[in-house]
C-alpha positions in Angstrom: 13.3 -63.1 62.4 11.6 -63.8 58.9 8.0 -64.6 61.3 8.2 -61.0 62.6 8.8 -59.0 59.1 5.5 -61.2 58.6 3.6 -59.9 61.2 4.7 -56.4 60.2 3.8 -56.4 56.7 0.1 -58.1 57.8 -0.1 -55.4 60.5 0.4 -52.8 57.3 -3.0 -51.3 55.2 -3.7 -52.4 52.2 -4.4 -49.1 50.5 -4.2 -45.7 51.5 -7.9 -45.0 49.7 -9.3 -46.8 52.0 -7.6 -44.9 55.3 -8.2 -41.0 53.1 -11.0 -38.8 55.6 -13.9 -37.8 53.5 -13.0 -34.2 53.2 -9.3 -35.6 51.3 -12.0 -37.1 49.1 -13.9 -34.7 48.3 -11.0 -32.3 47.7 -9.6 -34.4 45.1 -13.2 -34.6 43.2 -13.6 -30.7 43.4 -9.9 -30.5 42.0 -10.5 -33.1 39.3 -14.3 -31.0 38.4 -11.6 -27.7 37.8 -9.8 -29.2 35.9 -12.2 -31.0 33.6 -14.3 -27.5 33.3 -10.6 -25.8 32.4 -10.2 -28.5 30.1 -13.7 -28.5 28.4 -13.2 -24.4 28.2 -9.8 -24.8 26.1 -11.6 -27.4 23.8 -14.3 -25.1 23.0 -11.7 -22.0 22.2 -9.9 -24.7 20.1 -13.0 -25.8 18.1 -14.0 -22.0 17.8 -10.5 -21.1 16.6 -10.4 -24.1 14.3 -13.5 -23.4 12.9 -13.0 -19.4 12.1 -9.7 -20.6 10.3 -11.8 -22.8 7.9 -13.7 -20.0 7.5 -11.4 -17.9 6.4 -9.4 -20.7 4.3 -12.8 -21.1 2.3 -13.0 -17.3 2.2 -9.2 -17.4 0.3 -10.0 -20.0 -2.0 -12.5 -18.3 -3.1 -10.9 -15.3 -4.1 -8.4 -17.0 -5.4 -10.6 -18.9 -7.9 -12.0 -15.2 -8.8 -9.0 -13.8 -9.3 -7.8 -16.9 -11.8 -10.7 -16.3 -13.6 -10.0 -12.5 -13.9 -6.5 -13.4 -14.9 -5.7 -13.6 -18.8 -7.3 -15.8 -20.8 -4.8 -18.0 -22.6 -1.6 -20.2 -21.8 -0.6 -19.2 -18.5 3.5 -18.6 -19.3 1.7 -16.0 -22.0 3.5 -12.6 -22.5 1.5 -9.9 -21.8 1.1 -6.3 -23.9 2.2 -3.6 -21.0 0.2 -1.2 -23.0 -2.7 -2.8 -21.5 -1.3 -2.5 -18.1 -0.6 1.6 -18.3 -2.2 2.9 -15.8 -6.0 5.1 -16.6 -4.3 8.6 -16.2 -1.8 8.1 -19.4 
């Protein structure tokens, strides 16, 4: 009994690749191209997003460093005079 499970597992193919029609193939490739171009499409977006956000984090540091200079000159826990803070109209 063991000499014929031999002779079927010889009579089996080695690999499935080798037994796939060309048009399997080829619909496999065309798959894989989709999915590459989807994939290359979302880096871009990514790299796009990523660098408007830099952007604008450059964009807030550097307001922020205007309005620090703007701020009062002195120790920074300083009290400040409210009369300096009334409003134009009073």
């Amino acid at each position: 009994m063991d000499a014929e499970m031999g002779d079927v597992i010889a009579a089996a193919p080695v690999s499935n690749a080798v037994m796939e029609p060309q048009d399997d193939i080829d619909e496999r490739l065309t798959q894989l191209e989709i999915k590459a171009s989807f994939a290359e499409d979302l880096v871009d977006h990514l790299n796009a997003l990523v660098a408007r956000q830099q952007d604008q984090i450059d964009l807030l540091m550097r307001e922020l460093a205007a309005l620090r200079r703007q701020g009062p000159e002195g120790e920074p826990g300083a009290s400040r005079n409210l009369r300096d803070e009334l409003p134009p109209h009073y």
